[in-house]
Every structure is written in C-alpha cells, then in structure tokens.
DSSP file (Angstrom, degrees, kcal/mol; ACC not computed):
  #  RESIDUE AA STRUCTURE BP1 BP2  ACC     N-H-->O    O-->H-N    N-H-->O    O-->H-N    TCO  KAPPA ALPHA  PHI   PSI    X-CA   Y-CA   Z-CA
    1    1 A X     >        0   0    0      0, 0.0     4,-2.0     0, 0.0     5,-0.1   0.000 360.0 360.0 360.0 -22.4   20.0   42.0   34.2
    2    2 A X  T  4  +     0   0    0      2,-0.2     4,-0.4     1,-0.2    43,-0.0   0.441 360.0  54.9 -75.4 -20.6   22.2   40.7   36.9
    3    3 A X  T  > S+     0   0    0      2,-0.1     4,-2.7     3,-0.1    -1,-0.2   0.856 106.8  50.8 -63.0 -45.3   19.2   39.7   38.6
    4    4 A X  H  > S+     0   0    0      1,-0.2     4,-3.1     2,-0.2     5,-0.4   0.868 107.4  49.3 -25.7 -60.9   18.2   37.8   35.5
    5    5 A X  H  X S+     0   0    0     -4,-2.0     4,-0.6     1,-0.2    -1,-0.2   0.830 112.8  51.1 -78.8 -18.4   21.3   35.8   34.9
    6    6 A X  H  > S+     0   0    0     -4,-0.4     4,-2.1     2,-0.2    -1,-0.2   0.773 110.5  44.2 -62.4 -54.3   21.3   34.8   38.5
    7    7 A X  H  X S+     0   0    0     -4,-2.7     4,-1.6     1,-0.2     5,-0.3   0.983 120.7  44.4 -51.2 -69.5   17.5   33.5   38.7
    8    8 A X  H  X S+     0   0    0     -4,-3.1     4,-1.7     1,-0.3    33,-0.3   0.688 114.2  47.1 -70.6 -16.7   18.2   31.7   35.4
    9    9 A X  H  X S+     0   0    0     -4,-0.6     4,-5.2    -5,-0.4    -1,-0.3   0.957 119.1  43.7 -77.6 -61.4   21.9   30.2   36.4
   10   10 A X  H  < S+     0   0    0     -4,-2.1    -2,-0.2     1,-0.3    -1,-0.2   0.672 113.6  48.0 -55.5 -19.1   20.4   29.1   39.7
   11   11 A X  H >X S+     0   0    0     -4,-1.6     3,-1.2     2,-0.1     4,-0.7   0.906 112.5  50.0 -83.7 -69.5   17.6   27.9   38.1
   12   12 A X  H 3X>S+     0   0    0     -4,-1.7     4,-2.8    -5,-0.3     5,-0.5   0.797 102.4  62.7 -53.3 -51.5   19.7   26.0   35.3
   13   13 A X  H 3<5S+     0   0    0     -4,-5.2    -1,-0.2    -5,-0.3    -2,-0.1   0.580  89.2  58.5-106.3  30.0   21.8   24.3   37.7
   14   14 A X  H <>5S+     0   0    0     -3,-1.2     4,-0.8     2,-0.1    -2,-0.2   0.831 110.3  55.0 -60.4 -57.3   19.3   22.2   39.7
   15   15 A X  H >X5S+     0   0    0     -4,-0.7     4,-2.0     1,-0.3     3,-1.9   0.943 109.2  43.5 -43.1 -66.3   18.9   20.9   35.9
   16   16 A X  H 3X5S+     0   0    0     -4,-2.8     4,-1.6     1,-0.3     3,-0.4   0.939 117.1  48.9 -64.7 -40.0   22.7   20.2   35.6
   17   17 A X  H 34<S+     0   0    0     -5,-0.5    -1,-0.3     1,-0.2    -2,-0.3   0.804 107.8  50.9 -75.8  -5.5   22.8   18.5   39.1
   18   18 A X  H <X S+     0   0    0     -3,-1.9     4,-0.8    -4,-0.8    -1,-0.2   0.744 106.5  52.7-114.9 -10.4   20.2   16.5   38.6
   19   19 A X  H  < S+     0   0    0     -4,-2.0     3,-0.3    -3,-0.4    -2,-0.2   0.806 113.7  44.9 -63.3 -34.8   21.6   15.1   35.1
   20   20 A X  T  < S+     0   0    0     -4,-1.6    -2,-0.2     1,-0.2    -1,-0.2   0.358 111.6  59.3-101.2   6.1   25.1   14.0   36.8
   21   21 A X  T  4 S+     0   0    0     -5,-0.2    -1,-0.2    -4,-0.2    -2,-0.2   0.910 116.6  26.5 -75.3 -48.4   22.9   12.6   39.9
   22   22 A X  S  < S+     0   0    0     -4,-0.8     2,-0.4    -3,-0.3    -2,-0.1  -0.013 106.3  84.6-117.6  19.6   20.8   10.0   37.8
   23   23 A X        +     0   0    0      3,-0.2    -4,-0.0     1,-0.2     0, 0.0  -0.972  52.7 178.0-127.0 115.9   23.3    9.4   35.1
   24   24 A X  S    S+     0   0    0     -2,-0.4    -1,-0.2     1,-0.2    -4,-0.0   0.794  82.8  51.5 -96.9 -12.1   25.9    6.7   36.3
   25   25 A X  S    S+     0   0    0     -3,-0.1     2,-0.5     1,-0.1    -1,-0.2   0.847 103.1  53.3 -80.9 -11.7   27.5    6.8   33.4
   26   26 A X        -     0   0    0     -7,-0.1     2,-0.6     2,-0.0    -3,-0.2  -0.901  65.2-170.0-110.9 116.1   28.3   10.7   32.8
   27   27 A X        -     0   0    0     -2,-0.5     2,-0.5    -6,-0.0    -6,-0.1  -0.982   0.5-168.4-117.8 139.7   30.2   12.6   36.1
   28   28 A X        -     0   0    0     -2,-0.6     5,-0.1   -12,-0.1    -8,-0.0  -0.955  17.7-130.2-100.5 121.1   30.5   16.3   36.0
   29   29 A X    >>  -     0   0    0     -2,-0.5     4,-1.4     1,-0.1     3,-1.1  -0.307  37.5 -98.8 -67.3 162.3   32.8   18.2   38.6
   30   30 A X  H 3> S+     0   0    0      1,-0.3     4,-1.7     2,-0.2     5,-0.2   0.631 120.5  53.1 -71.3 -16.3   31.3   21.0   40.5
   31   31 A X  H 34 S+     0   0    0      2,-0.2     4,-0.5     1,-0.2    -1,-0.3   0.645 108.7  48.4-101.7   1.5   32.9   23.6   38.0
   32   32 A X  H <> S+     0   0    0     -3,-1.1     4,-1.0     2,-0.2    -2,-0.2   0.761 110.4  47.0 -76.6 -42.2   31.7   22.1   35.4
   33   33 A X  H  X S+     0   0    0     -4,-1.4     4,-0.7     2,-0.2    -2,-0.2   0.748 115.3  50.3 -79.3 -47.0   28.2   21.8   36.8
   34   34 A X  H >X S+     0   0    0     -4,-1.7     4,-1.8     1,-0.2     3,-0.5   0.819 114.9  46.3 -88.7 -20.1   28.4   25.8   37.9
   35   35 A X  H 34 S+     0   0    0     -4,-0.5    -2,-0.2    -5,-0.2     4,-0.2   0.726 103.7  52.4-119.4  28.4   29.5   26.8   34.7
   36   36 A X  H 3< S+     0   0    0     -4,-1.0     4,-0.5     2,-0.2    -1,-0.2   0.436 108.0  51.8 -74.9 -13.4   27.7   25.4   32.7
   37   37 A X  H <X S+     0   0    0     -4,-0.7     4,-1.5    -3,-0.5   -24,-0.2   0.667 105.5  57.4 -95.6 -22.8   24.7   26.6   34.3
   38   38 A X  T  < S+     0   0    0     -4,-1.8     4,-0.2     2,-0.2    -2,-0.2   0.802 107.9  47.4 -72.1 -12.6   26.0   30.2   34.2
   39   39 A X  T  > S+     0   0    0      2,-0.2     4,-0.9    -4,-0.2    -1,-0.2   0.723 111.5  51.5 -93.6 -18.8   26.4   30.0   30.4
   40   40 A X  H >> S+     0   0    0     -4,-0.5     3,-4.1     2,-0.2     4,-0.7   0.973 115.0  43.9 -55.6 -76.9   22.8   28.5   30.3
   41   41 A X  H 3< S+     0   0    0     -4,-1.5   -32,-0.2     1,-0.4    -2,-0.2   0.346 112.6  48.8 -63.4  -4.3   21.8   31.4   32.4
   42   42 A X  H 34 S+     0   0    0     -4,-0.2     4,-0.5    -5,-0.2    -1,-0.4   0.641 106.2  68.6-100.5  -8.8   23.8   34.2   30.3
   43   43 A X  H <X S+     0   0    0     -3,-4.1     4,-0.9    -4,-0.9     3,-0.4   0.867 104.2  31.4 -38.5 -49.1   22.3   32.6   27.7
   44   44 A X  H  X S+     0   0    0     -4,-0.7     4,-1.9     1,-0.2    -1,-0.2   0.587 111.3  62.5 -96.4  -3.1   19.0   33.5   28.3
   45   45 A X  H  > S+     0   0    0     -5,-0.3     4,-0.6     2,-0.2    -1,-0.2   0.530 100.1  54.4-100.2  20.2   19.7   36.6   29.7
   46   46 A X  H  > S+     0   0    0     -4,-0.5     4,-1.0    -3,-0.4    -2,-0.2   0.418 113.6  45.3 -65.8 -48.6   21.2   37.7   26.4
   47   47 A X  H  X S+     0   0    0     -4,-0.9     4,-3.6    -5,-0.2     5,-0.2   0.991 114.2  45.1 -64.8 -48.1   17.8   36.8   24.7
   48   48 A X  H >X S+     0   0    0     -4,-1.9     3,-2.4     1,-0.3     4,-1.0   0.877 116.4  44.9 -71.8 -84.2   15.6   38.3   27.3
   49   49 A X  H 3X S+     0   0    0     -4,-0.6     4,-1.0     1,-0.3    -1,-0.3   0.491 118.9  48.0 -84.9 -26.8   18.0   41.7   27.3
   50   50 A X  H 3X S+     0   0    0     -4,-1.0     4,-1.5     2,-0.2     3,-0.4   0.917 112.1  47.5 -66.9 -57.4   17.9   41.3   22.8
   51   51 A X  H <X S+     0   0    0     -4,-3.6     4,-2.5    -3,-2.4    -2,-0.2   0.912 111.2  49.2 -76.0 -15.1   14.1   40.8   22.8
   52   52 A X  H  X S+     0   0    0     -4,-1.0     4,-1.6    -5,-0.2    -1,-0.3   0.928 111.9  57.0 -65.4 -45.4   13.8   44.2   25.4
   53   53 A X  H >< S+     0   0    0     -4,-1.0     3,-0.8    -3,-0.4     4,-0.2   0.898 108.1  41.2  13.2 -99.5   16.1   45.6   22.6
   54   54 A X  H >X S+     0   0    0     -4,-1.5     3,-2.8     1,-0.2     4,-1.3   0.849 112.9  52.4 -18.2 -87.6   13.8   45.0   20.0
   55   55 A X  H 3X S+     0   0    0     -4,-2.5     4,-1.4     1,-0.3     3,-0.3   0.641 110.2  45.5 -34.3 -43.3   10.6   46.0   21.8
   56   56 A X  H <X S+     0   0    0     -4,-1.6     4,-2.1    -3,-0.8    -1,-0.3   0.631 112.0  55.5 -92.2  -0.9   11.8   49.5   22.9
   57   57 A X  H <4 S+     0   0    0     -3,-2.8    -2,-0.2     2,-0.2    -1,-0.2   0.841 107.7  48.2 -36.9 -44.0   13.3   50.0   19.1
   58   58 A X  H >X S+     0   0    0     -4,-1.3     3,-3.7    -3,-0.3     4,-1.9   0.992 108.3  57.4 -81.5 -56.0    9.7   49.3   17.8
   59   59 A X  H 3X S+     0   0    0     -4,-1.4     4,-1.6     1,-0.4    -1,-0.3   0.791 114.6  35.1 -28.3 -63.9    8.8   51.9   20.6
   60   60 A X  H 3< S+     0   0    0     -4,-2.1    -1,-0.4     2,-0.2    -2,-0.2  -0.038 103.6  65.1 -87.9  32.3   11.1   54.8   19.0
   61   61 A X  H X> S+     0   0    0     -3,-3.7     3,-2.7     2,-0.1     4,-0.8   0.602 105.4  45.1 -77.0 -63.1   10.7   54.1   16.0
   62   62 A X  H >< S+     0   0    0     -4,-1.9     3,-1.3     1,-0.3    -2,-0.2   0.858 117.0  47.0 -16.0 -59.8    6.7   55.1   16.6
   63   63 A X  T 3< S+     0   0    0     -4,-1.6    -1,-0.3     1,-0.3    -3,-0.1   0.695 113.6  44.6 -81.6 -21.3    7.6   58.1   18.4
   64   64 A X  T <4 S+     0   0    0     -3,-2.7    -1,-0.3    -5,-0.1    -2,-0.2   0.352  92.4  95.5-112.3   1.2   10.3   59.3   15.9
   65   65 A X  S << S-     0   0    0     -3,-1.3     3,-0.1    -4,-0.8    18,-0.0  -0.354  72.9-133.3 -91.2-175.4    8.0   58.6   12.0
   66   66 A X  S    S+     0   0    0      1,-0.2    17,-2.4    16,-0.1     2,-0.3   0.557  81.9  59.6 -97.5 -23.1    6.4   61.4   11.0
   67   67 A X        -     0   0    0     15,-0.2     2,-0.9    16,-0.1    15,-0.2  -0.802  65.5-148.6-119.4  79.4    3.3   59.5   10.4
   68   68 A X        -     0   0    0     13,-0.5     2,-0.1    -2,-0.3    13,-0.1  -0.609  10.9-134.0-112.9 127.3    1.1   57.7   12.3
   69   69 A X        -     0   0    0     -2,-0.9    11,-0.2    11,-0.2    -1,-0.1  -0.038  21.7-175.0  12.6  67.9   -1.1   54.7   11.7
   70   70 A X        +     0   0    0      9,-3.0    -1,-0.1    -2,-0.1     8,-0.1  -0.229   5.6 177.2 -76.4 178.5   -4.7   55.0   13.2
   71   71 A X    >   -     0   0    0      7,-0.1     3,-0.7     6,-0.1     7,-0.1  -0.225   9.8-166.7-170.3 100.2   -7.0   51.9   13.0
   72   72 A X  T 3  S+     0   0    0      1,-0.3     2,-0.4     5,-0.1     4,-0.0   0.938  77.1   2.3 -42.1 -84.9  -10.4   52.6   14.7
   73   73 A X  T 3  S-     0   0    0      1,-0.1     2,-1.4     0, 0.0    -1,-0.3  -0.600 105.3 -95.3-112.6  81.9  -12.2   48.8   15.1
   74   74 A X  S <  S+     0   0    0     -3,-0.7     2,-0.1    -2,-0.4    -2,-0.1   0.298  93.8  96.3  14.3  16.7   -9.7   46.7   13.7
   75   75 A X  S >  S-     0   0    0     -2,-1.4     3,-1.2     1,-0.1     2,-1.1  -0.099 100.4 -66.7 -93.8-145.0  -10.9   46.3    9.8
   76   76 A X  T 3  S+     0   0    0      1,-0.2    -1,-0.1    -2,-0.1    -2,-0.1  -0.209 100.4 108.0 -97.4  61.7   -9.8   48.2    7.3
   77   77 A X  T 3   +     0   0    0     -2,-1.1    -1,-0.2     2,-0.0    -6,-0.1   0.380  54.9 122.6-116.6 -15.8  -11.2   51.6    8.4
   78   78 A X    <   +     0   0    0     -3,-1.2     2,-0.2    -7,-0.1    -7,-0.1  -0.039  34.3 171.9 -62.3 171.6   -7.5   52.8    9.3
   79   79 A X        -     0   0    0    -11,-0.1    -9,-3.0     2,-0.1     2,-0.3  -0.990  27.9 -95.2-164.6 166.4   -5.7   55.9    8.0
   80   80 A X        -     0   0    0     -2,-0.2     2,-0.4   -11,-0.2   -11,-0.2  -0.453  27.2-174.9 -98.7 165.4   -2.9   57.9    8.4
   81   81 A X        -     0   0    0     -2,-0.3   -13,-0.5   -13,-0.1    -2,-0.1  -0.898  23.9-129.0-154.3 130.7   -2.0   61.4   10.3
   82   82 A X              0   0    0     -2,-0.4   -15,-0.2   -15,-0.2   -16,-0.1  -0.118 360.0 360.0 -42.6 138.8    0.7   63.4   10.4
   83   83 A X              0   0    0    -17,-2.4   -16,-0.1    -2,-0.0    -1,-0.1   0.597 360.0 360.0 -95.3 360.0    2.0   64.3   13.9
C-alpha cells in the first residue's frame, strides 16, 4: 500500500503544481503543495485498500456458507448445493 500512496501522491502533486503555476492569483508554498498531494494520495489509497477489503470479504464469505449457488448458462436454470 506504500507503493500506492506514493504513485498516487506523486501523481497528485504535478496536479497541485500545476494549479499554483497558472493561477496568479492563488500561491501555494511547497508544503502546502506536498501535502496536499499526500492527503490526495492517502486518499485514494484508503479507497483502493476499502474496495480490496470488500472484495476479499465477498471472497470468505463464499468459502465459509454452507450453500452454494450454481447457475449453469446464466438463466434461471441455477440451484443450490450443499458443500
């Protein structure tokens, strides 16, 4: 995940220089400018590292029911079977 927040900070703060570059009216200091792109970039590595969560939840939850879900050619032909 420390790879993550690194792409996405570095990533994020070309964005933030390039707003206090073309903006005469708005100046951001350089710590302003890195951290605000590090909070962009733990931002999204907070999402990415929720929706990987999620996904391996859904994962054990499957592996842990009792019961599972067939569905042959994707009508309504499924049924269930006990593991």
């Amino acid at each position: 995940l420390s790879g993550i927040f690194f792409l996405f900070s570095l990533i994020t703060y070309g964005f933030v220089d390039n707003i206090d570059t073309y903006n005469e009216l708005l100046e951001i200091s350089i710590g302003r400018r890195i951290s605000l792109a590090a909070l962009i970039g733990a931002s999204a590595t907070l999402a990415s590292a929720f929706r990987l969560l999620g996904e391996w939840k859904y994962v054990a939850d499957r592996l842990t029911d009792t019961t599972l879900y067939f569905e042959e050619t994707g009508w309504a032909d499924g049924f269930n079977l006990q593991k």
